[in-house]
Residue, then its C-alpha position, 0 to 999 in steps of 0.5 A: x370237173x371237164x379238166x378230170x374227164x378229159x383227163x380220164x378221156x385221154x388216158x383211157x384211149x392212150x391204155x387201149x391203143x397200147x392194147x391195140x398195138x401189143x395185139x398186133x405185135x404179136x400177132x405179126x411176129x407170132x403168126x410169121x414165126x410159126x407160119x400159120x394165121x389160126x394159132x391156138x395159144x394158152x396165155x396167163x390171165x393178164x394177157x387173156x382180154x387181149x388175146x381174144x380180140x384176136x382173129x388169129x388166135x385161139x385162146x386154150x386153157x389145154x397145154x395139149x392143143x397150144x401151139x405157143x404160151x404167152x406171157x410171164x408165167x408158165x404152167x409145168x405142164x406146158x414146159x415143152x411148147x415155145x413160149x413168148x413172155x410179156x416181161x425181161x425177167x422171163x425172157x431172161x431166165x426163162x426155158x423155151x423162150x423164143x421171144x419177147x415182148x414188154x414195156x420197158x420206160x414207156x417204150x415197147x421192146x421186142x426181142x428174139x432168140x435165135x437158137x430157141x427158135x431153131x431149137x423148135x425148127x422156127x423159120x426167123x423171117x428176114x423181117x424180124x432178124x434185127x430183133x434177134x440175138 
């Protein structure tokens, strides 16, 4: 019985340092590409515990007062803002993807579009080049 709540201990702390860190991610990059610290952002419903959590964010369910969506899936209506997607997939073949952040084998995956984001006048700090393609 003590070896399965150590067990359950260890994997819990494990899912919610990974929350922490994927919180932190995108408020870095986020914040630095769109140069400001009070974003309001319309989100799925995945990445919405997350999100609130943060200091910079304001989470939105208006396309109309988002200034970025994150996460895998877009609504129609918010076609024309940036997006930054949670999975490959979508920062493959999605439209407006500026950006992405996903786990990939256990190891997370940052990755950037340079010409998206020029396409929405985005500064790319020299910071997150390396992240670029």
């Amino acid at each position: 019985m003590k070896q399965i709540i150590l067990i359950f201990t260890f994997i819990s702390t494990v899912f919610a340092n990974n929350h922490d860190y994927e919180l932190k991610l995108y408020e870095k990059v986020i914040s630095s590409l769109l140069k400001s610290d009070n974003i309001s952002v319309i989100s799925d419903n995945d990445l919405k515990p997350i999100l609130e959590k943060s200091n910079k964010f304001t989470i939105t369910n208006n396309c109309k007062d988002a200034k970025v969506v994150i996460g895998k899936e877009i609504k129609e209506q918010c076609k024309d803002l940036p997006w930054f997607a949670t999975n490959y997939k979508t920062f493959k073949y999605g439209n407006n993807v500026i950006g992405a952040f996903y786990w990939r084998k256990g190891r997370p995956q940052l990755k950037l579009k340079t010409q998206e984001i020029n396409k929405f006048k985005l500064e790319l700090p020299k910071s997150l080049e390396k992240y670029a393609k």
